[in-house]
C-alpha positions as CSV (number, residue, x, y, z in Angstrom):
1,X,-146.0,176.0,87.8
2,X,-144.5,173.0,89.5
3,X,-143.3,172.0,86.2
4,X,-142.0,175.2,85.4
5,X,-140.4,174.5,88.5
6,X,-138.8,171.3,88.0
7,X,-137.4,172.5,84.8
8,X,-135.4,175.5,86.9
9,X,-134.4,172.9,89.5
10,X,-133.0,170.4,86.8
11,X,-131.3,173.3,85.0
12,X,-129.5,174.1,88.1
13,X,-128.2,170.8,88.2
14,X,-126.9,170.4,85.4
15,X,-125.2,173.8,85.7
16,X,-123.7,172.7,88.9
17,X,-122.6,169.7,87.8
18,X,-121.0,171.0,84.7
19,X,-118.2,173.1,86.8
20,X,-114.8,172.7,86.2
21,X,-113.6,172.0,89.6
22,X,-114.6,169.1,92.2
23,X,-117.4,171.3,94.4
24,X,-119.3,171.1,97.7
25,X,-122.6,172.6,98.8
26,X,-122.3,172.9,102.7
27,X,-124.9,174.7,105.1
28,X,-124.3,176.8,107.6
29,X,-123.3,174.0,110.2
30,X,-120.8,173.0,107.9
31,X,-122.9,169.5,106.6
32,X,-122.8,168.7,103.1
33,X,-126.1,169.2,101.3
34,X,-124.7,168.1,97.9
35,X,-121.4,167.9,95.9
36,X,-121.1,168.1,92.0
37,X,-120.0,164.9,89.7
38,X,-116.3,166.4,90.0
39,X,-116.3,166.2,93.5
40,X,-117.8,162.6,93.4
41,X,-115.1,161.5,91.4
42,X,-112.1,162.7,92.6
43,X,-112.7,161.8,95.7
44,X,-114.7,158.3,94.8
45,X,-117.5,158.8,96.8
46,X,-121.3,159.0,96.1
47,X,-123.9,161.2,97.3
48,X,-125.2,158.7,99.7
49,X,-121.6,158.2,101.4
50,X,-121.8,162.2,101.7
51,X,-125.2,162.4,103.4
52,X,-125.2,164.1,106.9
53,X,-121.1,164.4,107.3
54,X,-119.4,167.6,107.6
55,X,-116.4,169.2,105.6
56,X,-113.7,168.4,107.6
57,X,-114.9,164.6,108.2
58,X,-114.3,164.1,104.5
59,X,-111.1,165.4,104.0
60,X,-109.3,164.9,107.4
61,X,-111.8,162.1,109.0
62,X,-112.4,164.1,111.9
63,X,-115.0,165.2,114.0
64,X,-113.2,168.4,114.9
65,X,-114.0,171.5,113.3
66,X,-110.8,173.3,111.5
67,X,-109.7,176.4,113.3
68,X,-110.0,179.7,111.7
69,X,-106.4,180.3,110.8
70,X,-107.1,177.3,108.2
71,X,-110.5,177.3,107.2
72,X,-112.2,180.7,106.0
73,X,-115.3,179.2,106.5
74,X,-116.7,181.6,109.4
75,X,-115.2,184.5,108.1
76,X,-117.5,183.7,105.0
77,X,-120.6,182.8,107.3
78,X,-119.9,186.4,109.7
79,X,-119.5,188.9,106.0
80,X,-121.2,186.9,103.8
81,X,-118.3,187.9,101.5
82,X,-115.9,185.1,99.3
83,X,-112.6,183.8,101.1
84,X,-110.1,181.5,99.6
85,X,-107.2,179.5,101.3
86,X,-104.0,177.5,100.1
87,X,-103.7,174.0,101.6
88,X,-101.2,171.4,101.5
89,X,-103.0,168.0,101.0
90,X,-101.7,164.2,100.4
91,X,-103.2,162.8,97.1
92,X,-103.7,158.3,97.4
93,X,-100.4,157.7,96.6
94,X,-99.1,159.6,99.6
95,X,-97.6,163.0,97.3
96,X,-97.6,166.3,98.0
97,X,-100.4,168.4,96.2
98,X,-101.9,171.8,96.7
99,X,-105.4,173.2,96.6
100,X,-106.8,176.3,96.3
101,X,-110.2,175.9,98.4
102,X,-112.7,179.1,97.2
103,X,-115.7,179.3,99.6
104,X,-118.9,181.8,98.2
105,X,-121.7,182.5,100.0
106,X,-125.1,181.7,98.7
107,X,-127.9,184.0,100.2
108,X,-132.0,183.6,99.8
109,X,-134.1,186.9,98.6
110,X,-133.7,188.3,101.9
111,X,-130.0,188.4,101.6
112,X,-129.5,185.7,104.3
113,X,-126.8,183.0,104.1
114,X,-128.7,179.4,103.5
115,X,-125.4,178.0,102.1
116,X,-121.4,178.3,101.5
117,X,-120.6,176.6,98.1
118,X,-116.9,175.5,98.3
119,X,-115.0,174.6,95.2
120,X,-111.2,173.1,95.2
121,X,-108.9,173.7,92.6
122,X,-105.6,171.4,92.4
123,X,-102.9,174.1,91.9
124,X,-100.0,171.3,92.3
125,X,-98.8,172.5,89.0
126,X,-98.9,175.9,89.0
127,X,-97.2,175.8,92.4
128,X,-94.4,173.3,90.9
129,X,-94.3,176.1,88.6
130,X,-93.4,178.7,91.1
131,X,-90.9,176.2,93.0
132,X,-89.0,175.6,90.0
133,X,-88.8,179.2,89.1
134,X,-87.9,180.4,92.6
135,X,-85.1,177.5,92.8
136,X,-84.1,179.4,89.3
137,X,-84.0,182.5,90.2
138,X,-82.1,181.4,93.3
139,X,-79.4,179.9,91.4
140,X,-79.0,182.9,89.0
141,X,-79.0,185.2,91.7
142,X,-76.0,182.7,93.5
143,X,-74.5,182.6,89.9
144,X,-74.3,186.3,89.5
145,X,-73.2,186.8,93.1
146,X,-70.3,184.2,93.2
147,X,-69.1,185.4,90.1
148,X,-65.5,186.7,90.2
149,X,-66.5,189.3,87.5
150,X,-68.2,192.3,88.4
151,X,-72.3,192.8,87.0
152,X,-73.9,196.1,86.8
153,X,-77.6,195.6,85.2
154,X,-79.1,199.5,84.5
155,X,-82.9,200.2,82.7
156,X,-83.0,201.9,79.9
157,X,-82.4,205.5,80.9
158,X,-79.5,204.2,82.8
159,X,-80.9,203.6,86.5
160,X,-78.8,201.3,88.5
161,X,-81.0,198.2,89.2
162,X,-78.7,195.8,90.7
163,X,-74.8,194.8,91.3
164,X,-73.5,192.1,92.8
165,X,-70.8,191.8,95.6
166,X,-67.7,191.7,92.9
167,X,-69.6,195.5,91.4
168,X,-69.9,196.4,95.1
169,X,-66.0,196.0,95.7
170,X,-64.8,196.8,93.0
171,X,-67.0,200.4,92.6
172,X,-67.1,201.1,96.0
173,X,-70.5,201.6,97.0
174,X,-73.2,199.0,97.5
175,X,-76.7,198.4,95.5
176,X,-78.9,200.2,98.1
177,X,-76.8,203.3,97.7
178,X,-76.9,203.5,94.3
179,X,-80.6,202.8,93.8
180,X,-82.5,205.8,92.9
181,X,-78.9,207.5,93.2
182,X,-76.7,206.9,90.6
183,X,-76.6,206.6,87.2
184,X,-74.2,204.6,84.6
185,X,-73.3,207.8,83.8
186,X,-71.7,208.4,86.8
187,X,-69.1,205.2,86.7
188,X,-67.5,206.7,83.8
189,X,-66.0,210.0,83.0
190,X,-68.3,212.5,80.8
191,X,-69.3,211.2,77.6
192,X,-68.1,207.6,77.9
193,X,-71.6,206.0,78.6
194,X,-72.8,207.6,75.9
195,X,-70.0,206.2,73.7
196,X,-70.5,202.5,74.6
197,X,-74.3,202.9,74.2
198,X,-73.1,204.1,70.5
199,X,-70.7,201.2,70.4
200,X,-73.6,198.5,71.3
201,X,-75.9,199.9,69.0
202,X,-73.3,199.6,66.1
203,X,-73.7,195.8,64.5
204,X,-69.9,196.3,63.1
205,X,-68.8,196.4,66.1
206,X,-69.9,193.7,68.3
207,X,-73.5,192.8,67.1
208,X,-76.3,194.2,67.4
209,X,-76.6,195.2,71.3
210,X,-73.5,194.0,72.2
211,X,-69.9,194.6,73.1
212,X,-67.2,192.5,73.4
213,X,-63.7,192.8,75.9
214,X,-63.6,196.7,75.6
215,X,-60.7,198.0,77.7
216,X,-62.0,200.9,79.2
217,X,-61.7,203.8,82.6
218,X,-64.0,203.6,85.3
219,X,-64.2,205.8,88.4
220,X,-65.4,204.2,91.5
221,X,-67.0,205.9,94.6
222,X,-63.7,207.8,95.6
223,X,-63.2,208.8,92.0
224,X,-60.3,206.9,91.7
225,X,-59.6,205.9,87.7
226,X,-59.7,201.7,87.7
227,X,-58.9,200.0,84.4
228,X,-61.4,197.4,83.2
229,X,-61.9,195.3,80.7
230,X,-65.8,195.4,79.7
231,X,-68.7,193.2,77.9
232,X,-71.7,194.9,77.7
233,X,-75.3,194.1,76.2
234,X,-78.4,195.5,75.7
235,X,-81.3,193.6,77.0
236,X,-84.4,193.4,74.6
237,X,-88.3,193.2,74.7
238,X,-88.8,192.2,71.2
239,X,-87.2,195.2,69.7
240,X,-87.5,197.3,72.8
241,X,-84.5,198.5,74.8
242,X,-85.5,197.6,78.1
243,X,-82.6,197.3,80.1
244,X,-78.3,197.1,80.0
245,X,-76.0,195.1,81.6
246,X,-72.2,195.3,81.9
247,X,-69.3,192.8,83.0
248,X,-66.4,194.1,84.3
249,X,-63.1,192.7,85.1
250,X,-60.4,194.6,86.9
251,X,-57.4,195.0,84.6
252,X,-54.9,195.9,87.9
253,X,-53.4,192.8,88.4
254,X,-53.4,191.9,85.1
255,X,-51.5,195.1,84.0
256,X,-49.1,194.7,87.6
257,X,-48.0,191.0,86.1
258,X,-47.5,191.8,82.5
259,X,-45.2,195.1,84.0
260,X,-43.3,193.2,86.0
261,X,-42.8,190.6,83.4
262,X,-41.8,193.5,81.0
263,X,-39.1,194.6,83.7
264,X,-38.1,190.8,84.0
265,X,-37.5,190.8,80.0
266,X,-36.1,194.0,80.0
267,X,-33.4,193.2,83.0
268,X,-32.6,189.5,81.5
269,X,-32.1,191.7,77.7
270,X,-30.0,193.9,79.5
271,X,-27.5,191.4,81.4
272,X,-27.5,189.6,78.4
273,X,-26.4,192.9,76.5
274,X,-23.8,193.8,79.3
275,X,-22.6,190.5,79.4
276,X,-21.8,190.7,75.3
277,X,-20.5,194.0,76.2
278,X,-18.0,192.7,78.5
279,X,-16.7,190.4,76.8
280,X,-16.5,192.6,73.3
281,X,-14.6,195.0,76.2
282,X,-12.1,192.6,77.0
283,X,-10.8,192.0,73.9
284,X,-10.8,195.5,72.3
285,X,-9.0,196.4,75.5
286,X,-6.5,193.9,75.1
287,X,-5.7,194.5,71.8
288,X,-5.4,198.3,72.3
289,X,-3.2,197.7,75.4
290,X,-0.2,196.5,73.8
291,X,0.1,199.2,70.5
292,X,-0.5,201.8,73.9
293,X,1.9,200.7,75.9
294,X,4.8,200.6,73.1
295,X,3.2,204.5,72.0
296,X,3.8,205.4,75.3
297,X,7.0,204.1,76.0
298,X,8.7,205.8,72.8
299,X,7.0,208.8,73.1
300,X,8.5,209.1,76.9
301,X,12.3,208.1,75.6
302,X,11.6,210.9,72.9
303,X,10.6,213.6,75.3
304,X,13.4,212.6,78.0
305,X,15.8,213.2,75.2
306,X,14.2,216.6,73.8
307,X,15.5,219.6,75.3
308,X,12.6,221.4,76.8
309,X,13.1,224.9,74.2
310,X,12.4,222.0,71.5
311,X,9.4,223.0,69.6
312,X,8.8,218.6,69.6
313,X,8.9,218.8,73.0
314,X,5.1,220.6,73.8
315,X,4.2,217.8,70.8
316,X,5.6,214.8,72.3
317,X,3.9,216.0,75.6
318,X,0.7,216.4,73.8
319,X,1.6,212.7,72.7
320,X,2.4,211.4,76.5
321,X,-1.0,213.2,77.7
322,X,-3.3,211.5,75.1
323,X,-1.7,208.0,75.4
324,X,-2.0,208.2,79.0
325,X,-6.2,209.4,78.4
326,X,-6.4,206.0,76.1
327,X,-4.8,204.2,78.4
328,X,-7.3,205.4,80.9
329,X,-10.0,204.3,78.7
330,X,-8.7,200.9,78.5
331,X,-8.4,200.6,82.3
332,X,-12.4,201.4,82.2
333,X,-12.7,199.2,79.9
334,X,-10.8,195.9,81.7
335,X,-12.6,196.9,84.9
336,X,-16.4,196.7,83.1
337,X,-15.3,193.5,81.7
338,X,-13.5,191.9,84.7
339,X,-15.0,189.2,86.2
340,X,-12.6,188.0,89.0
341,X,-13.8,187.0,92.3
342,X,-14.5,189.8,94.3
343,X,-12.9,190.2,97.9
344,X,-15.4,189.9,100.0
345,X,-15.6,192.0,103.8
346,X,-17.7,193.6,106.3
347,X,-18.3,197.2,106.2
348,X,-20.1,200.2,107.6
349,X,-21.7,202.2,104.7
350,X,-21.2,205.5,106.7
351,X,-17.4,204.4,106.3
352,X,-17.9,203.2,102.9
353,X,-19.5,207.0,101.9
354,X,-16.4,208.7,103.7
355,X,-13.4,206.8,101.7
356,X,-15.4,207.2,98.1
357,X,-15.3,211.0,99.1
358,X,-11.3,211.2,100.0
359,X,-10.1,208.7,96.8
360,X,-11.3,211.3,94.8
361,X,-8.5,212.9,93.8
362,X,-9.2,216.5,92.1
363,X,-11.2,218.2,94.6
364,X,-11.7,220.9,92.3
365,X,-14.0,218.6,90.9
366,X,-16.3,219.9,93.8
367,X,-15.5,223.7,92.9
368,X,-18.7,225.4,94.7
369,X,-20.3,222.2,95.6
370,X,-21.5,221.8,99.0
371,X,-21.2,218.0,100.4
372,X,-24.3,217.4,103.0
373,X,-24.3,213.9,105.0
374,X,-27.5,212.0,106.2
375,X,-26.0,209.5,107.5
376,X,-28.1,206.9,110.1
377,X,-27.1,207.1,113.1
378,X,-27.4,203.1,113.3
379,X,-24.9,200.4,112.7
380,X,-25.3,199.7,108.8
381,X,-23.1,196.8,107.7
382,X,-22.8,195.0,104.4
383,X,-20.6,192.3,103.5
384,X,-19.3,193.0,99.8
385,X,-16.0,194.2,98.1
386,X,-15.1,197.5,99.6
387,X,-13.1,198.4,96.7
388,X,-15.7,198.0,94.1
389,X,-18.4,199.6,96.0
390,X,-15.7,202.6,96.3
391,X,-15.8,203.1,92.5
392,X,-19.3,203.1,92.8
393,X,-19.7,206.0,94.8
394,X,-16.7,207.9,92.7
395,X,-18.5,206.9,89.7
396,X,-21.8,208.9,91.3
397,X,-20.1,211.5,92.9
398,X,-18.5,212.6,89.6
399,X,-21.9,211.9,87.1
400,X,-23.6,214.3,90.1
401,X,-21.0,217.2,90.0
402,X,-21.2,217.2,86.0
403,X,-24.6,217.3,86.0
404,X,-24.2,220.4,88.7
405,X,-21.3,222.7,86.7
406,X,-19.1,222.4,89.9
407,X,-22.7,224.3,92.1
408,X,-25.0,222.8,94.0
409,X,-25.9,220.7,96.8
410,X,-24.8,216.9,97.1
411,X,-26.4,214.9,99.5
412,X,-25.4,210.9,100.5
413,X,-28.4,209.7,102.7
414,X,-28.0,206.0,104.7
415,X,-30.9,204.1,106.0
416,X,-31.6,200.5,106.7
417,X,-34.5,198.0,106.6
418,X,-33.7,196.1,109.3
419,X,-37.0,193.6,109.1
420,X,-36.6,192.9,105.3
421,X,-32.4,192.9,105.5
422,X,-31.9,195.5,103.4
423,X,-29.0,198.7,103.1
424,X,-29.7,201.9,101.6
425,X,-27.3,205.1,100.0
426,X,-28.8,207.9,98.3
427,X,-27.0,210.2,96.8
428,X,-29.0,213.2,95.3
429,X,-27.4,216.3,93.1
430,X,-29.2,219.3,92.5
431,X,-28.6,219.4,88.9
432,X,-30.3,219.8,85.6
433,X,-31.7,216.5,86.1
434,X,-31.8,213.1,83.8
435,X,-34.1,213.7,80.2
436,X,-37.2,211.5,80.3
437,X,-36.1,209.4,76.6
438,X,-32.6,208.9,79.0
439,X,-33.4,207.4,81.8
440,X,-33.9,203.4,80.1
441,X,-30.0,204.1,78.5
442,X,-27.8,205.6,81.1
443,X,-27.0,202.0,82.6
444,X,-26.1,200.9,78.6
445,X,-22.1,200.8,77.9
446,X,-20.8,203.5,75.8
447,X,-23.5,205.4,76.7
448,X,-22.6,209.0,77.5
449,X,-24.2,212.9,77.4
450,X,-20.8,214.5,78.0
451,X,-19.1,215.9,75.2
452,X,-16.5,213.7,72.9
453,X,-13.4,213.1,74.9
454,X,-14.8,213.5,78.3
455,X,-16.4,210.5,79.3
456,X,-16.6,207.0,78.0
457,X,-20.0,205.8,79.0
458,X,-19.1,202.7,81.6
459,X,-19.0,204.7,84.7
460,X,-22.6,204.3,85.3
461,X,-22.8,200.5,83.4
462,X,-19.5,199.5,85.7
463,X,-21.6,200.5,89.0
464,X,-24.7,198.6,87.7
465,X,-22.6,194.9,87.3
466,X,-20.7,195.8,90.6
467,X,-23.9,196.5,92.6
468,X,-25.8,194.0,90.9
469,X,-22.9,190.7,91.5
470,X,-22.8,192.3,95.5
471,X,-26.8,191.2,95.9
472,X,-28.1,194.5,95.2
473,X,-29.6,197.0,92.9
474,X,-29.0,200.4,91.5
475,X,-31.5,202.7,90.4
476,X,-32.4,206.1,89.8
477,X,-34.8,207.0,92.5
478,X,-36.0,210.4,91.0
479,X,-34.8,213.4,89.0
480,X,-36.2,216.5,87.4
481,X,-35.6,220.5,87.3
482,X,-34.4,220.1,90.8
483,X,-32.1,217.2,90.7
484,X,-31.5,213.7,90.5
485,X,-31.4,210.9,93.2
486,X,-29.4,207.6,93.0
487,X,-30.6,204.8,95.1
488,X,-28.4,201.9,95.7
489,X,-29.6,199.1,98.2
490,X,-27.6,196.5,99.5
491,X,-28.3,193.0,101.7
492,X,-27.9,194.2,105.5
493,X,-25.3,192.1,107.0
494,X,-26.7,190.8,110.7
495,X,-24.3,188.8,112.8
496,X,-25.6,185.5,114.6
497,X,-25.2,187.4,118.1
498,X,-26.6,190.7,116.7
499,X,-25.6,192.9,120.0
500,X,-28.4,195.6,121.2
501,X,-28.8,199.3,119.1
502,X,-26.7,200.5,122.2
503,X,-23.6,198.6,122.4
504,X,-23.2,198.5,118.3
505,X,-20.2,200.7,118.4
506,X,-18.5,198.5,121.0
507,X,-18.1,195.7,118.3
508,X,-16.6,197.8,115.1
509,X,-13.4,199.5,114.7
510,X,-13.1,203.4,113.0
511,X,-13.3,202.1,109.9
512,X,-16.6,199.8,110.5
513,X,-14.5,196.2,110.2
514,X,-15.9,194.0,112.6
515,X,-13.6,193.7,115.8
């Protein structure tokens, strides 16, 4: 029996000795009975050197017992149940390392605790291991967060699982709203997801599971319609679709800079176009002027000497009349063209509205037309050629009551921008309104909707270069069914001593000329 004995006592031994990690036998009071070859030799010791010391002697060379919130000693001793604890230790050359300490009861046949067997596992690399991934997915999370470009990531039904701050802006409506909430379904209109899920599953298109700078619609969380410009990808487990993630970039500014470099192009094409246009006008006017002028000269002599029963009379007449329409023409033409200095004054528009209306002439021009001021009440004055803005507003009044068939309502509206320096005239028919395909041509010479012989197609192109040399701009404002507006806005002259709202009239004559 006593060998059989020894033989279990060796085997147990050996068994002990053969575990993986460095371990302790400790009784109840905490002394070390024993400690396994492991133990021995990471912490270069011998069994001797162990005898009689307690736990915490060895490792922190104190008499102390640990407290409870570090060692799970007594909670192993009072449930006679297995406890474990992570503990930040110094290795001999002074570094940083971790160790899992797992403490398990031993008990005797009567179920009572004789002894606490405590082994120590170095986890310094599994917990490097979790640093390192945790600094990762740190930085990716700062990466996708700082990134300029929106990032929607979905799983595969479509579940929104995470946008960052650019996604939140630019939809509208944070992560933690849309979680459990909203669907990729919902950022596009009907049928589009659907369609890019097609499009990434189609290798001729982008790859397999990808899409590449798709311009495409989204709606954000006021169902507004924002243009983007989309990558998308499918995210795989092997050959399982397991996720989605798009990249958006708002196409708004983008689109805002390329229009307005469009307008640039198209106004630098079209004073280039009116300045060949003027000078083509010049000389086909002065070349017409002279054969005119000698037409009309014999043709007058003629009918002076032509008694008025003369059937060459109403023929000569006819003569006069036409020379005198061509020479009318030309006169439009030498004005588009012109290019002398302007003389330059100060000038209330309100008075500027009321001598366009009396220099025109044939005020059955008007017939049933009803004339309706707006005018501000406040001191608007610009400093241009009073003349030349006078055609202007003839040049409108006459394109507005064509367009109304001598009925209607004409309006001239004046209004100022006093903060940003700026003059404004409207002045709004209620005629048939401008065609859509139009509206880029009616600033273009020569070009005219009035039948042959009754307009020559500079009235509107002459107003553009005046308003345009004076500082300002001239522009159709609307038109439809009901009617067109014309806006024209001018720099705001402000005196040096600009005098009070009340006391404006004090400094200005009838006419608006500065006193």
């Amino acid at each position: 029996m006593n060998e059989k004995n020894s033989e279990r006592k060796d085997w147990r031994l050996r068994v002990f000795d053969s575990l993986s990690f460095p371990t302790l036998i400790l009784s109840p009071d905490k002394t070390i009975v024993t400690a396994n070859q492991k133990f021995l030799d990471k912490y270069a010791v011998s069994l001797e050197g162990l005898a009689g010391k307690t736990c915490h002697e060895i490792f922190y060379g104190s008499k102390i017992a640990c407290s409870m919130n570090v060692c799970p000693l007594s909670k192993v001793l009072d449930h006679k149940e297995g406890h474990s604890v992570l503990t930040q230790v110094k290795n001999p050359q002074g570094e940083e390392d971790w160790e899992d300490r797992v403490f398990s009861p031993i008990l005797d046949d009567n179920g009572k605790l004789i002894y606490v067997m405590e082994s120590i596992r170095d986890v310094t690399k599994i917990k490097s291991l979790e640093r390192a991934l945790k600094e990762t997915e740190e930085l990716f999370e700062k990466v996708i967060q700082s990134s300029a470009s929106a990032i929607v990531a979905a799983d595969r039904d479509g579940n929104i699982l995470m946008m960052n701050r650019a996604a939140e802006e630019l939809f509208g409506f944070t992560v933690r709203e849309v979680k459990g909430e909203k669907n990729v379904i919902d950022l596009y209109h009907p049928g589009k997801a659907k369609q890019i899920m097609r499009d990434m599953r189609n290798e001729k298109i982008g790859g397999k599971g990808r899409l590449h700078m798709a311009k495409v619609t989204i709606l954000n969380a006021r169902g507004e319609e924002i243009p983007v410009e989309l990558s998308a990808s499918i995210i795989y487990e092997g050959e399982k679709e397991i996720a989605t993630m798009g990249i958006y970039n708002d196409l708004r500014p983008r689109l805002a800079v390329e229009k307005t470099l469009k307008e640039a192009q198209a106004q630098i094409a079209h004073s280039e176009k009116m300045a060949s246009m003027g000078q083509l006008s010049a000389g086909i006017a002065h070349e017409i002027n002279n054969p005119l002028t000698g037409i009309l000269m014999y043709a007058s002599m003629a009918l002076e000497n032509t008694a008025k029963d003369d059937p060459m009379a109403e023929h000569l007449t006819y003569i006069v009349e036409d020379v005198n329409r061509c020479k009318g023409i030309v006169q439009n033409l030498l004005a588009y063209s012109r290019r002398s200095k302007p003389t330059v004054g100060i000038i209330a528009l309100n008075t500027l509205v009321d001598q366009g209306l009396n220099l025109i002439r044939d005020q059955k021009l008007f017939g049933n037309i009803v004339v309706q001021k707006e005018l501000s009440d406040e001191m608007i004055l610009i400093r241009s050629d009073r003349n030349r803005l006078t055609q202007v507003i003839i040049n409108l009044v006459m394109n507005a009551c064509a367009a109304m068939n001598g009925e209607g309502i004409l309006t001239f509206r004046t209004y100022r921008d006093k903060p940003n320096k700026k003059a404004f005239l409207e002045v709004s028919d209620t005629g048939c309104g401008i065609p859509q395909e139009n509206l880029p041509k009616i600033f273009d010479p020569f070009f005219t909707t009035k039948e042959p012989g009754k307009g020559t197609g500079l009235g509107l192109s002459t107003s553009y270069g005046i308003v345009q040399e004076a500082g300002g701009r001239l522009f159709v404002k609307e038109t439809g069914a009901e009617g067109t507006t014309f806006l024209m806005d001018l720099p705001l002259y402000v005196p040096l001593d600009y005098p009070d709202e009340a006391d404006s009239q004090d400094w200005a004559d009838n006419e608006g000329n500065l006193i």
